[in-house]
N, C-alpha and C positions, 0 to 999 in steps of 0.2 A: 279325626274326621274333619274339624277344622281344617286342620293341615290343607288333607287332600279339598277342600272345598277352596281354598285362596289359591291354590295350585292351580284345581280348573277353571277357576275367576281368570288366573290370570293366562294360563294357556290361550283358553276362548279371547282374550283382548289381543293379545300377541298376533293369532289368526287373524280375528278383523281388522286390527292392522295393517297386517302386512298384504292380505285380500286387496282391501280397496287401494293401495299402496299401489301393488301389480297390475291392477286394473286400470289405473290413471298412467302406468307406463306403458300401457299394451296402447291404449288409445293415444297417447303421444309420437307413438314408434307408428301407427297404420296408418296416420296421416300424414301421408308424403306428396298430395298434392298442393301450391302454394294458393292460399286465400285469391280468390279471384272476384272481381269488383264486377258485378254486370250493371251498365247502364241502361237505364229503363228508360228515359226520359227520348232514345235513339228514333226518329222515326222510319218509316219503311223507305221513303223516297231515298234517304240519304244514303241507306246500305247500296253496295255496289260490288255484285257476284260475278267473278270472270266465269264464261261459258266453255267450259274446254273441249263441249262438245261439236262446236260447230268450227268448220274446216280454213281454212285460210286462203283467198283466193286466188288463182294462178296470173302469171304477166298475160295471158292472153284472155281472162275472164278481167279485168280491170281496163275501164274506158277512162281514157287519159286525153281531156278536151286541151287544145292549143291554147297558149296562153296570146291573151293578145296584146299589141304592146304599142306605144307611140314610138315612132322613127325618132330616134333623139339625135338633134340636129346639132352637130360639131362645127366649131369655126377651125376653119385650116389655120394652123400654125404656122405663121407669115413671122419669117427671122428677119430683122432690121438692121441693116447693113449700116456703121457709123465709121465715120472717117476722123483718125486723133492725129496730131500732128505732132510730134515728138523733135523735143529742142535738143535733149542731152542724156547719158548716159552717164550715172556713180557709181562707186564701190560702196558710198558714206554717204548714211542721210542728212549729213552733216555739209557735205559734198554740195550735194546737191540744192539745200537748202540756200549757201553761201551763193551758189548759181543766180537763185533767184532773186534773192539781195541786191546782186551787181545789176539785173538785166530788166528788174519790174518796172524800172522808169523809162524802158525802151517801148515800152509796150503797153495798151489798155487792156489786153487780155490778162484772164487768172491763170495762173500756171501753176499746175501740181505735181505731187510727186506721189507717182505710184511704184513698189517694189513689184519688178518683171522676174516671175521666179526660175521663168525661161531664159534666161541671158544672166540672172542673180548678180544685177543689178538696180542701182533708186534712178528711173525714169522721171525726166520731167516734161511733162505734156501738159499741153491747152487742154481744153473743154470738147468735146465730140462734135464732129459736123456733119450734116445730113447726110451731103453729097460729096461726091467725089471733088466735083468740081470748084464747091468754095472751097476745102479744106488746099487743092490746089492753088488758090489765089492767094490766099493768108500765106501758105508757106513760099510763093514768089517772093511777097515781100517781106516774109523774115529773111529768106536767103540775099534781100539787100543791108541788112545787119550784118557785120562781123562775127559777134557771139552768136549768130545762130544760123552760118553759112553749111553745118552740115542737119539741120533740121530733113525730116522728113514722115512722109504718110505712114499711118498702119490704119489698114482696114478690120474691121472687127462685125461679128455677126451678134446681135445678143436679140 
């Protein structure tokens, strides 16, 4: 009788067991919604509910006031006519440089050398002149110099 008495000792522990066993898996497996954190501390103003029931108004129910604006006042863009007197035409800025070497003590003016990509050659030119008219005088009397008997004007807008 023993026997049978250790048998159902341990039958009945077996059960309880494996009962509360099944039951902590039953409750693990039904919950399938994830922990959700609610803030309390939220006040009312701050929540902000779209109304989906109210309608969206048409182009013709929307007043649309003119905007008003100051005239904003543009200066006309006035292009400056300058007049460069051009002494000589290179192939070499090398050229060109030797030009000026020979011919600086003929003259008070500065003479540069700009590459003309138009002609793709090193020009040497004086300084800009307002007018037509001195850029005219200056080169009368370079054309009384030898070295710079084929000088002449290029008008330029900038």
């Amino acid at each position: 009788m023993l026997k049978h008495f250790s048998f159902l000792i341990s039958i009945s522990i077996v059960l309880f067991i494996g009962c509360s066993a099944s039951e902590e898996t039953t409750k693990q497996t039904e919950k399938k919604e994830p922990d959700v954190y609610i803030f309390d501390d939220i006040q009312k103003d701050e929540v902000k509910i779209n109304d989906t029931t109210k309608t969206i108004p048409t182009v013709e129910e929307i007043k649309v006031e003119p905007v008003k604006s100051n005239p904003v006042k543009t200066e006309p863009i006035v292009s400056v006519k300058k007049f460069i007197i051009q002494l000589g035409a290179f192939t070499s800025h090398e050229r060109a440089q030797t030009f000026i070497n020979e011919n600086k003590s003929k003259t008070e003016l500065s003479m540069i050398i700009i590459y003309r990509d138009q002609i793709k050659l090193y020009a040497v030119q004086l300084p800009p002149f307002a007018t037509r008219e001195e850029a005219e005088k200056i080169r009368n009397d370079f054309w009384q110099i030898p070295s710079f008997k084929d000088a002449f004007i290029i008008s330029t807008e900038q």
